[in-house]
C-alpha positions, 0 to 999 in steps of 0.5 A: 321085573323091575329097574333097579338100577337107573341113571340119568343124564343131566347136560340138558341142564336147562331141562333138568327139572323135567327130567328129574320128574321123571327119573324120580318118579321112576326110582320111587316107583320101583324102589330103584338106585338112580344115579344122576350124571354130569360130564364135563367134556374137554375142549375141542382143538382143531390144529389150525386154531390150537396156537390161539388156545391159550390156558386161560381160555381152557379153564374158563371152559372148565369153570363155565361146565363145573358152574353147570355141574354144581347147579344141576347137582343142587336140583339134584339132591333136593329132587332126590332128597323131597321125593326120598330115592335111593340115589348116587351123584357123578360128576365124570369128565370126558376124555375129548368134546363130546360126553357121548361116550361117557354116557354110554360106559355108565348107562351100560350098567344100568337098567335104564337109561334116561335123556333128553330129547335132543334141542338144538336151540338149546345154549347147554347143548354139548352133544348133537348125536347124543340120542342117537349114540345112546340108542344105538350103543348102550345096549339098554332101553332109553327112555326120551324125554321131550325138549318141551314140557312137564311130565310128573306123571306118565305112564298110565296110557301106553302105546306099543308100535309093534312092527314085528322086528327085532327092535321091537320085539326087544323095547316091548319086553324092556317095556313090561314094567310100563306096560304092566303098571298101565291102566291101557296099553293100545297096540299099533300095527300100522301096515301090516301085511295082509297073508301069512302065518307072519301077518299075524305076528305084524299084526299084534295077535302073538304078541299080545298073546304073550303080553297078557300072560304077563298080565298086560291087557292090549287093545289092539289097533290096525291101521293101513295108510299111503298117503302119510309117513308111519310116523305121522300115523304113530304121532296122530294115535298117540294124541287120539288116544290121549297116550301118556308114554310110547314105546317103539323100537330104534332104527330097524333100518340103517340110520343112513337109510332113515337119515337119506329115506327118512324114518319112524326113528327120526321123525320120533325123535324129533317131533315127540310129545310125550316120553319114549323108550326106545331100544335097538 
């Protein structure tokens, strides 16, 4: 199993070059078609301003995005062009103000989606739900770039957040290219319960079982905490073990639930240090 096929979203334009790290690297690896994607959302008018609107204002907006789009495309093909990938460019404008939706009908044909970490501090930021939107909608394995820091190479230490849940089950397997091509894969049951033939599913044994049939080797970890949150234990074994790359699934529970309660979904999303493939 390879991904053939990836796309890569490239609003974030301030974290383009990370991402292109990124995504080429993946391409060259697996001989793969990386197609990079710009959209071009249309304004927002709300009714009770929309007389203020005038033309100008709505072309000075376009312009602003297209300048954004032809910078990005630059760093683009010379990524493309010094790292030789398979590659394609679009540059797609959307039907309203958010390119979530955009994003997601292009990312849905691909094997892989690759995004930016969302950053609010961020002056290129076009859509605040886009990670989650993603996540949630594309049906494909999202692979999460931090909104800080370089990563040409990643991948050679993985961490797999195995909880035994559909999600999860469904990342590791979207994973098994990262988790093949690892030097260490470390398996975290955090929480597991403690009797029944489904602890040891939690706890990681049936699963690694399966993952070293694929020539994955797992060195599994089991960790029992109360006094901090799931994802704080996560967080803190990834930099323990000096993890490279996270793999976990997304919002096993609603993503009310974790908005109200909070969550290991959010609370990775917003403080990750290294990339994440997510899927749900």
């Amino acid at each position: 199993m390879t991904y053939r096929t990836l796309v890569v979203s490239l609003n974030a334009v301030d974290r383009a070059e990370a991402l292109l790290d990124v995504a080429t690297a993946m391409a060259r690896k697996n001989d793969a078609h990386l197609i990079g994607l710009y959209v071009i959302p249309a304004l927002q008018v709300y009714p009770a301003v929309a007389m203020q609107i005038t033309p100008e204002i709505i072309e000075a907006q376009r312009q602003y995005y297209q300048e954004q789009a032809e910078k990005v495309k630059g760093l683009f093909d010379e990524a493309v062009r010094r790292e030789g990938v398979l590659s394609e460019w679009r540059e797609v404008d959307a039907s309203g103000s958010t390119i979530a939706d955009v994003v997601i009908d292009h990312g849905r044909c691909a094997d892989l989606v690759i995004a930016s970490q969302a950053d609010e501090e961020s002056e290129y930021l076009a859509d605040t739900e886009l990670c989650e939107r993603l996540l949630m909608e594309t049906g494909r394995p999202i692979l999460f770039v931090p909104a800080y820091g370089e990563f040409k190479t990643f991948g050679t230490s993985v961490a797999l957040a195995w909880s035994g849940t559909r999600e999860s089950a469904r990342a590791t397997f979207d994973a098994l290219p990262f988790l093949q091509g690892a030097s260490n894969v470390h398996l975290l049951a955090v929480n597991p319960p403690e009797n029944g033939d489904r602890a040891a599913v939690l706890a990681g044994s049936e699963i690694a079982n399966t993952l070293a049939r694929h020539g994955v080797k797992v060195e599994t970890h089991h960790s029992a905490i109360d006094e901090i949150t799931v994802g704080d234990e996560v967080l803190a074994r990834i930099s323990d073990f000096g993890v490279d790359l996270l793999v976990m699934g997304g919002y096993g529970h609603s993503r009310m639930r974790e908005f109200v309660f909070g969550g290991v979904t959010r609370q990775v999303l917003q403080q990750m240090t290294v990339p994440v493939l997510m899927s749900h």
